[in-house]
N, C-alpha and C positions, 0 to 999 in steps of 0.2 A: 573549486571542486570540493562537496561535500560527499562523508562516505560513510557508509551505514551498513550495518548485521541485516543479515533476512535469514529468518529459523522458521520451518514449518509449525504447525499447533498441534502436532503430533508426535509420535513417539517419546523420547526422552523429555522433550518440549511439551509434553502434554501436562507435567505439573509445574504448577507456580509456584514453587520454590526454586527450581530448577532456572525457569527466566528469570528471577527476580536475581539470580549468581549470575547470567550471563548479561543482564543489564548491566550489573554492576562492572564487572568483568571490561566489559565493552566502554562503559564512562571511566574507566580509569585507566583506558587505555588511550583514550582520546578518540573513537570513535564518536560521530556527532550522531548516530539516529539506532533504535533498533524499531526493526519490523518483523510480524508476527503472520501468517497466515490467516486467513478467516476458513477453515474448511467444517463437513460436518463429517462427511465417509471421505470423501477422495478416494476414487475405488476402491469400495467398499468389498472387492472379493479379498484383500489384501489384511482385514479385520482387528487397524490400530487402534492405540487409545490417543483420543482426542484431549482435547483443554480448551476450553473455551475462550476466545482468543483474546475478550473484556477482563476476565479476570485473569489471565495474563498478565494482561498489562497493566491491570490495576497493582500487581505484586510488583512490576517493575517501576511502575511510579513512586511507590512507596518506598523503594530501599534505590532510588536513586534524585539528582536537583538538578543534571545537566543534561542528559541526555534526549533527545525527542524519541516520541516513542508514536508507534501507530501500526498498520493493517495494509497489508499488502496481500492480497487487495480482499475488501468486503464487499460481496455483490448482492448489492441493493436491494435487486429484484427479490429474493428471498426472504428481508426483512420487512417488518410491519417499519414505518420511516419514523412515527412517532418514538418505539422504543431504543429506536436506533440512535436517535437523536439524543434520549434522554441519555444513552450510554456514552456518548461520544462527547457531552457536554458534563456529566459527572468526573469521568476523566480527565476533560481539560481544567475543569477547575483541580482536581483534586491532584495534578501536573505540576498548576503553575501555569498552564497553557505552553506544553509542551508538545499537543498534540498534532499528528499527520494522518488525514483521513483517505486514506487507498481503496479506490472503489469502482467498479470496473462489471461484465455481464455475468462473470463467475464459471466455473470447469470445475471438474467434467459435469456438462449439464445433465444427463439421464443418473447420474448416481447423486447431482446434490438437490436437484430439482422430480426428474421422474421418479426417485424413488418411494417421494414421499407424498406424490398426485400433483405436484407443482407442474404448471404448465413449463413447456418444455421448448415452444418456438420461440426461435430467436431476436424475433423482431418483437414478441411478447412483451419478453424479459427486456431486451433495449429500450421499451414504451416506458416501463414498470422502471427502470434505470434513470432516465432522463426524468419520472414524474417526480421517481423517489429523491433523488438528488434538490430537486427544486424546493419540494417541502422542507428537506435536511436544512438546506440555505434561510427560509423563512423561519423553521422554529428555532434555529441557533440563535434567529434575533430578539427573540425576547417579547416581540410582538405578536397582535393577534392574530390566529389564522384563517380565514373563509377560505376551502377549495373545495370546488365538482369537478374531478379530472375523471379520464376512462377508467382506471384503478384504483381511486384514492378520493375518498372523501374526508372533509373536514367542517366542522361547522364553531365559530367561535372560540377554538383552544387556542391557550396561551402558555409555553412551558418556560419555566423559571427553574432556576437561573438562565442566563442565557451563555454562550459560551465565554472562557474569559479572554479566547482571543477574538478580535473583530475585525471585520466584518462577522467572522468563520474562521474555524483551523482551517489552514493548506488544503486543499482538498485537489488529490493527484489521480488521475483518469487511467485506467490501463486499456491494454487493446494490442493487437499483432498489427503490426506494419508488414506490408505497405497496401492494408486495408485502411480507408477514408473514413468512412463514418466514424469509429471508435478515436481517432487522431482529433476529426473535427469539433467532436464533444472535448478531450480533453484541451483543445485551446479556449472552450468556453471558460475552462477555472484555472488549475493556479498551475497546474503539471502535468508530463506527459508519464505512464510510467509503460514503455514498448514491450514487448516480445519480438521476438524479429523470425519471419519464417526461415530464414538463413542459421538464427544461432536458437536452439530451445535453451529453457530455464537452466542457466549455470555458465551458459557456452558467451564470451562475450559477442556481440554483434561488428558486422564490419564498420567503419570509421564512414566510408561512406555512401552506406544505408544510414546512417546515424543525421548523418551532414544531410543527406535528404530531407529527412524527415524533419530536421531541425527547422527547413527551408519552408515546409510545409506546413511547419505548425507556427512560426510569425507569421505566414502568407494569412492566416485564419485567425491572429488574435487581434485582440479588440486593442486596438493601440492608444487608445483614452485611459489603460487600467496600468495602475501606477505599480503594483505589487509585480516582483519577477515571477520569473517561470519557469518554472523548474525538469528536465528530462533528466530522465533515470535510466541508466544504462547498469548490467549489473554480470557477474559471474564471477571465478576463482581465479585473485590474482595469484601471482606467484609473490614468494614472500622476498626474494634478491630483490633489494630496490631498485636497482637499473633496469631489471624485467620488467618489476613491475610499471616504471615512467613508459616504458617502452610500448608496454599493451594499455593502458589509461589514457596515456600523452594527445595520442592522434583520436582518441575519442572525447578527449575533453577538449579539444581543436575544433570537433566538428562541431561542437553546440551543447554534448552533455554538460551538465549539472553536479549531477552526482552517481558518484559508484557505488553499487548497491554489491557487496560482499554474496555469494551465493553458493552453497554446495551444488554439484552438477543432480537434474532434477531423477535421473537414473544410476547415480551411486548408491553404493551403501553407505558411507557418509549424511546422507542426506538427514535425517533424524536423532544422529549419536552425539552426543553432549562432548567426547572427548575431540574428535577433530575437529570442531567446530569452536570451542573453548582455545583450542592451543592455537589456532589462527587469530582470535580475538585478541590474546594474549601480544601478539609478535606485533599488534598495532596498526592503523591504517596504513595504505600508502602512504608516502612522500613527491609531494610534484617537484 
């Protein structure tokens, strides 16, 4: 069991200064991952400050050597794939190749897509998901690219460097269980990262909903591919370590991976540097 920070890109997190202390924060606690939100409003009647979630992380790669770092989650459909690529591949080298690429259809659609004339159907945006991802894959390799997809074209580029991990960094799929499609894609790559309609963002998911899904994303992977795979299961543990074995235990039984730390997604917590630091502090779990 691997376990990791997840900070939104907003509020106090919206400067990089601020992540670049809680990475730090985080590696010398012995947490193994921080993750960052990718949003642009995130209901935008609410009118916080953003950070953009690249240089983010570019500050915590810089003032940290152990820690992986990455986006939870960045939805594709909204980025051009070329620059996205070059961000996510600057990064990795400039890591170490520490990187984890979280990428998923992206919410609330009408505020991060309608607001700004983005198409807005969701089968759209999962076209524009699935095209984007496949480009991300090919320019991460360093090789040339020819594509005519329905969204994306390409004629002859070739971006350099290529990433410094290979094939590709981790690349982790998000999506609500116990919806299919969004599960079936993330068995194409390296991870599954759920919402559960049972638990929203904070709330941990049942053990088995978990063990379901765990069932259903080997049933779909490619059993040829040598590299694991990772589910993400995530919320507030409690910091008593018996509690805490107690609520991780039968989720790391059923098939998760990794605990993803999370403020509840309707606290006031959710954005404040202080609770979320003094959690980091106390250290991950213990199994």
């Amino acid at each position: 069991m691997h376990f990791s920070i997840n900070i939104p890109n907003f509020g106090d997190f919206a400067d990089a200064r601020t992540v670049a202390s809680v990475a730090v924060a985080a590696e010398r606690a012995g947490w193994d991952a921080l993750f960052v939100w990718d949003h642009i409003v995130h209901r935008k009647q609410l009118r916080r400050t953003f950070g953009d979630p690249w240089m983010l992380l570019t500050a915590a790669a810089l003032a940290t050597s152990r820690i992986r770092l990455g986006t939870l989650i960045t939805p594709v459909a909204r980025r051009r794939p070329q620059q996205l690529a070059r961000q996510v591949a600057t990064l990795d080298a400039l890591s170490g190749g520490r990187v984890i690429f979280g990428a998923g259809l992206g919410a609330p659609i009408d505020d991060e897509f309608g607001s700004f004339g983005e198409p807005t159907d969701p089968v759209v945006l999962a076209e524009r998901l699935d095209e984007g991802l496949d480009l991300l894959r090919r320019y991460w390799s360093g090789e040339p690219v020819n594509h005519e997809g329905p969204h994306f074209q390409v004629r002859d580029v070739t971006l350099l460097p290529a990433t410094v991990q290979r094939p590709h960094p981790p690349v982790w799929i998000a999506g609500y269980w116990p919806r299919r499609r969004p599960m079936r894609r993330a068995a194409r790559w390296d991870g599954a990262v759920p919402l559960f309609a049972s638990a929203t963002h904070g709330e941990p998911p049942p053990a088995d909903e978990v063990r379901d899904l765990a069932t259903f994303l080997h049933q779909h992977r490619d059993d040829s591919r040598e590299t694991p795979f990772e589910i993400v299961v995530g919320g507030m543990s409690p910091a008593d370590p018996a509690k805490a074995r107690d609520l991780i235990g039968p989720l790391a039984d059923a098939g998760a991976t990794w605990w993803d730390e999370r403020q509840h997604i309707g606290g006031e917590d959710l954005d404040k540097l202080g609770p979320v630091l003094r959690r980091i502090e106390q250290g991950p779990p213990v199994m």
